[in-house]
N, C-alpha and C positions, 0 to 999 in steps of 0.2 A: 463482389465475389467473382472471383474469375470462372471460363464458361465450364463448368462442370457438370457432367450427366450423370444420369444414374450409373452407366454401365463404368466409369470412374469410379463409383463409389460401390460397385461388385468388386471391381479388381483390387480397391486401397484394402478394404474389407473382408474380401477372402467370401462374401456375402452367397445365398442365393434367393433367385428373384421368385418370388411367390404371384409377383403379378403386376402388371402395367408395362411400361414402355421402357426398353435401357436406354432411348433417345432423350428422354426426357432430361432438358435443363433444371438445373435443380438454383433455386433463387436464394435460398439464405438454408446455415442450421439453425437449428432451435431446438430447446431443452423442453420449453415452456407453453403447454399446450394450445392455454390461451393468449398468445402471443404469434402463433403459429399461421400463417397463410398462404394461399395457395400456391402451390409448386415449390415450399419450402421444402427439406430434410427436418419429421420429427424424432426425436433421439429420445428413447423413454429411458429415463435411469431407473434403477430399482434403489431407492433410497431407505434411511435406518426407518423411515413411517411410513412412507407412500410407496408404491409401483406404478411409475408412471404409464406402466401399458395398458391401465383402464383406462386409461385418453387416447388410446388409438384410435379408435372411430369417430373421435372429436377429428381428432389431425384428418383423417381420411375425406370427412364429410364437408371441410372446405379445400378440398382438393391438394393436400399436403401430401409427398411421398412420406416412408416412416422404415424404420430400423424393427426390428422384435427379436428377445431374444427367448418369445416362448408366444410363438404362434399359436392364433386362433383360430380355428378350420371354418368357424362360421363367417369369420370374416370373407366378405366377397367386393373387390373394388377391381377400379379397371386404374387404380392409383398404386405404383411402385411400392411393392411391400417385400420388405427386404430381410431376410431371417440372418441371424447373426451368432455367434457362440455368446459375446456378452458386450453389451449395448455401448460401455465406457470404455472400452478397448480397440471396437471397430469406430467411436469419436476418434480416439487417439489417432490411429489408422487415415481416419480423414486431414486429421492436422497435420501429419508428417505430407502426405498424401498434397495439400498445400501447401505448405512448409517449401519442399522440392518445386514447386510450379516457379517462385517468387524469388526476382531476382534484384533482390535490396536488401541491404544490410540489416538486420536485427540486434535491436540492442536490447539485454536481457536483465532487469533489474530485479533483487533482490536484496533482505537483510533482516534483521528482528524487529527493524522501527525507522519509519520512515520513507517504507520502499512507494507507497503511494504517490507521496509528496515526490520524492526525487524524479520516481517517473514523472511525473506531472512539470515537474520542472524541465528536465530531459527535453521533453515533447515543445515545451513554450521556448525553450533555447536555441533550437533546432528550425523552430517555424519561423525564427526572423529570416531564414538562408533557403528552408528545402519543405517538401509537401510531405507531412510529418503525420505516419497512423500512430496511434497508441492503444492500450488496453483499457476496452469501454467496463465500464461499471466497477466490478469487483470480481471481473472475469481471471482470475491469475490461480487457479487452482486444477487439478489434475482434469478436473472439466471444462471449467472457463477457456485456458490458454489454446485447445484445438479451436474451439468456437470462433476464436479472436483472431486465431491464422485462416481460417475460413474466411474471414470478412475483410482482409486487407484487397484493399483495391490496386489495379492495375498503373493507375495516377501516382500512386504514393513513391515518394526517393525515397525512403527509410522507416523503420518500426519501433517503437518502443514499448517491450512487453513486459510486464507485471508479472513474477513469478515467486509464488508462495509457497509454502508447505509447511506439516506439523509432525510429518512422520517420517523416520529412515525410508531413503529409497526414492521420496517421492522428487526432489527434488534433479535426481541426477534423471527419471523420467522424462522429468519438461526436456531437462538440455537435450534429451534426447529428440522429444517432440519439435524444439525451438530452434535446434542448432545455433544459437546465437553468435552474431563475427563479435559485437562488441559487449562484457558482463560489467556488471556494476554489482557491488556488495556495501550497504549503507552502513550496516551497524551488528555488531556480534552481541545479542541480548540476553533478557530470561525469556522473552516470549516462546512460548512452546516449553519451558523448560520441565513441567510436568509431566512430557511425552519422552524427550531426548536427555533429561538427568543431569549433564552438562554440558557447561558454554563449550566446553569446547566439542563436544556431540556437535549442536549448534551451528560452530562454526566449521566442522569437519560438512554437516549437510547441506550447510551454505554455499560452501563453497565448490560442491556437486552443479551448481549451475553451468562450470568450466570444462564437465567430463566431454561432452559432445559439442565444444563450442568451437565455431572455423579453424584448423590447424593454423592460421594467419591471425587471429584473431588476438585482443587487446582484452585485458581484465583491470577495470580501475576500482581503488578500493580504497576507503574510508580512513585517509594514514593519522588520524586523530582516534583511533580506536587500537587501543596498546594489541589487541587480541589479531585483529589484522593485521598491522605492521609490523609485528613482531615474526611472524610468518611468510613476510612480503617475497623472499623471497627460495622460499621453498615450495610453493604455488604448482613452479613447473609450465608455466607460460609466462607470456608479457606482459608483467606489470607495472600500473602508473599508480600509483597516491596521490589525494587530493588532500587537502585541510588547510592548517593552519603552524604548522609546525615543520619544524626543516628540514625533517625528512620525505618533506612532500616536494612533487616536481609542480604540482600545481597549487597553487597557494591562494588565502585571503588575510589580506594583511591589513592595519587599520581600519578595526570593524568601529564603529558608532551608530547610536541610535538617532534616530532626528526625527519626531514624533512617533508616526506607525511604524514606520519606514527601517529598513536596516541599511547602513550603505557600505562599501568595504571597497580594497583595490585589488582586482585579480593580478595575479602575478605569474607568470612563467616565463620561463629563460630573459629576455631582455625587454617582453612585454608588460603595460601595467595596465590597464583599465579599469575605470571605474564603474561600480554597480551598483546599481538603486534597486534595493529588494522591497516590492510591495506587501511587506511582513515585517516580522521582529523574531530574535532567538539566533542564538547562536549554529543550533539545527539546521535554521532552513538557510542561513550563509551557506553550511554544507550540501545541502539538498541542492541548493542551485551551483554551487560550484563545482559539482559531479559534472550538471547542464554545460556552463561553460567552460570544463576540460576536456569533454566531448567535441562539443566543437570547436574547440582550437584542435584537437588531435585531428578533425577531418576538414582542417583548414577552412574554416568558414571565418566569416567576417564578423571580427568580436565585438565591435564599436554595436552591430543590429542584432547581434546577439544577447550583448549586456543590456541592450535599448528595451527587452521585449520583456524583461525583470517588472519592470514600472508598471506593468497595468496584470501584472499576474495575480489569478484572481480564485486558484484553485486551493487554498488554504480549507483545511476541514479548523484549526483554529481562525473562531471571528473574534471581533472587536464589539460589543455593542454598545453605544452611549446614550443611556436612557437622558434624555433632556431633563436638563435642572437636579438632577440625582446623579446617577454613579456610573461609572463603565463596568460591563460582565468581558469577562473575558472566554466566552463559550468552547472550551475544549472536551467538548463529553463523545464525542464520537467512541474514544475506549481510552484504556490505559496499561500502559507495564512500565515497570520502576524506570527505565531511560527514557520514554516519551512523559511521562510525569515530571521527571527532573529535567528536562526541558519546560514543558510550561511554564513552571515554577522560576526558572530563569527568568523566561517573558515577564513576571508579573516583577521581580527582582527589578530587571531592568527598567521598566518604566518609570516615568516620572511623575509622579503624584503628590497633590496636593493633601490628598483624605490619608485612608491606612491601605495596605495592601494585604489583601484577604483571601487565603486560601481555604477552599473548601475542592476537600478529597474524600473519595470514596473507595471504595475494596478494588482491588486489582485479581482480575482472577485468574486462574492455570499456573499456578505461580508453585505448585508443587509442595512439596514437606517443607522446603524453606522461606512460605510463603507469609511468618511472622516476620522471620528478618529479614526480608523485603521490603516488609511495612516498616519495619523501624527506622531501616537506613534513611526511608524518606523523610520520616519525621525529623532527624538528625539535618539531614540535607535544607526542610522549610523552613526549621529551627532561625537562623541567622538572614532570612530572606523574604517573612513576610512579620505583619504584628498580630495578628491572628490565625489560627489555623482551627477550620471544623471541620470535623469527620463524618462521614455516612457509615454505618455496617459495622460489621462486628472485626474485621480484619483492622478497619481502616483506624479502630480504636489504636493501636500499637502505634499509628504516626502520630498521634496526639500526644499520646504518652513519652513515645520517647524524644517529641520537639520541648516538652516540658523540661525535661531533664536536661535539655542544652543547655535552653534557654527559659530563665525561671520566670522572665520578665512579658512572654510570648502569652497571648490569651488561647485557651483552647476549651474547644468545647465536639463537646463525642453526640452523638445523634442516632436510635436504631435505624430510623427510618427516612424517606428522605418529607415526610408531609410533616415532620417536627421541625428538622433542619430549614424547610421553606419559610418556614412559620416563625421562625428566629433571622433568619437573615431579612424576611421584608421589616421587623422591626426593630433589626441592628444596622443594616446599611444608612449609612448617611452618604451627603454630599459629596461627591469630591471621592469617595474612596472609589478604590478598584479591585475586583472582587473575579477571580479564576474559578472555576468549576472544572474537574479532571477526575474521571473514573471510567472503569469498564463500563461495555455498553450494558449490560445486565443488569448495571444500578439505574437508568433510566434517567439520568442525569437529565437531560433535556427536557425534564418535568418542570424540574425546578427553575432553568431558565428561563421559559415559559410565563410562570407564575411572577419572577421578580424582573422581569423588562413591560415594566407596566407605565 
């Protein structure tokens, strides 16, 4: 964190001091009480359960400054207690507040699916060339993203921030917060689509990342997704495409599988290099060729760029190979109908000797059209795996309608997922490969659990 004091965080904040030092160095923010240490910024949110300002005296008592935005008169410390109109607003305040300190380029990702992984990628592409911050944990939301500018270091040559949202508005905030020189947009989804109604909502708030981004600044965008491309160039800045198709300036061409591994040839204008992706899917060819269009666009050296693919190690999809038994293909982190029908490619493409076995479970937020959601997927596993089971009551509809593809496809529906366990440890055999893919809510990672025995 760079040297910031209290009396910084009166002026970002518009704040007044109730008590302690405006000299005071202030060492890290923090949300999270106990997490909190001394001479940190505590930031109490008032959340849908909790008010974090019955943790003030926690924060106080190991010598943490703190924000309030509804002071306590009994409170008495000789620690920076800082009154505020409203606790997530004067965070914001502090991010913009760093945001202006920091003189390195920000690069601001975003999309309905994917934006994880690409940051992640972004970051390992970058770190073959330059000292490379990113967005720690799951910080990319109206809260997270100040917290994350607060913690960039003076070391660092560039940033790559994580930026999410589910609601109008919120999105063109961050850019505001993030100012970003370089955006990335992965994928135009359903995710959220229960909040925003349609993709093209969606892609209109997606693309809010761009309102406050460097007047000089670069927007690279997903040119495999009809919904982006088609748009490309009424944007209203500069933009590059990435994919696999010819409308892209940056391209991967000859993808093949070769075990785990994905490998393909980057391509732009008279360059080719080749890439060894420590992964599988078609997806995360994209995910990482975001990474390495990035750095060819800021002239780094592609040869130690493509080099740093090979030991990338941030996949939330694992591989597990239970000895003498079967491979799990662990994707239960969550799901919405384009990160599903990714998976399901993964399991497509591998080469197996057993059957390749899909088990899905409800996808949720998925709004009023959130049966034929389920269906298209079941249409889509239809011709891609030889069995297909279901969790929950949504996820019934992909069973049903991969039958009607395909008549020859086994399927079998499950309420729960301790029946579903209890069928698959006595159906897997040797040799097969076996995907797990649903929102987190279904607890998927129960079930994995149970059969990597």
């Amino acid at each position: 964190m760079y040297n910031i004091k209290v009396k910084d965080i009166l002026e970002a904040t518009q704040g007044k001091l109730l008590g302690g030092d405006i000299e005071t160095v202030i060492g890290d923010v923090c949300i999270n009480s106990r997490e909190i240490k001394e001479n940190d910024l505590f930031v109490p949110i008032i959340g849908e359960n909790v008010d974090a300002h019955r943790f003030i005296n926690d924060a106080l008592k190991v010598g943490a400054a703190t924000l309030t935005s509804n002071p306590d008169e009994e409170v008495k410390t000789d620690k920076a207690y800082i009154l505020v109109e409203d606790t997530i607003k004067a965070l914001q305040s502090i991010g913009i507040m760093c945001r202006k300190r920091l003189d390195i380029p920000i690069i601001g990702v975003t999309g309905s699916v994917g934006k994880t992984t690409t940051r992640e990628m972004i970051k390992t592409a970058l770190s073959g060339t330059m000292n490379v911050y990113e967005t720690e944990k799951n910080f990319n939301s109206q809260i997270g993203v100040p917290i994350v500018l607060s913690r960039i270091d003076e070391d660092k040559e560039i940033a790559v921030l994580e930026m999410g949202m589910s609601e109008p508005g919120q999105m063109e905030n961050l850019s505001r917060i993030v100012q970003p020189d370089i955006c990335v947009v992965t994928v135009i989804g359903v995710a959220h689509i229960e909040f925003l109604k349609t993709k093209e909502n969606i892609r209109k708030e997606k693309l809010a990342i761009t309102s406050h981004m460097n007047k000089d600044g670069v927007l690279f965008i997903n040119g495999d997704d009809e919904m982006l491309l088609e748009i490309k160039n009424q944007i209203g800045v500069k933009t590059f495409c990435y994919g696999t198709n010819d409308a892209c300036e940056y391209k991967a061409e000859n993808i093949r599988v070769v075990g785990y591994n994905t490998v393909y040839d980057y391509v732009h204008e008279d360059k080719k290099i080749t890439v060894t992706l420590n992964s599988m899917g078609k997806h995360n060819v994209l995910n990482s060729l975001a990474g390495m269009a990035i750095a060819d666009y800021l002239g780094k050296d592609l040869e130690a760029t493509a080099n740093t693919f090979k030991s990338f190690s941030g996949m939330r999809l694992k591989f597990i190979d239970v000895p003498g038994k079967y491979t799990i293909i662990d994707d239960t982190y969550n799901a919405s109908p384009d990160s599903m029908k990714a998976s399901i490619n993964v399991l497509s493409d591998m080469e197996v000797k057993g059957r390749r076995i899909a088990v899905l479970g409800d996808m949720k937020e998925l709004g009023e059209n959130s049966e034929q959601y389920h269906r298209e997927i079941g249409e889509y596993v239809a011709s891609k795996a030889d069995m297909v089971v279901t969790v929950g009551e949504l996820a019934k509809y992909i069973a049903d309608s991969a039958k009607i593809i395909n008549t020859n496809i086994s399927c079998y529906s499950f309420d729960d997922i301790g029946e579903a366990t209890l069928f698959l440890l006595n159906e897997l055999k040797a040799d097969d490969v076996v995907l797990l893919k649903a929102s987190n809510s279904m607890k998927f990672n129960t079930i994995v659990e149970h059969i990597n025995l």
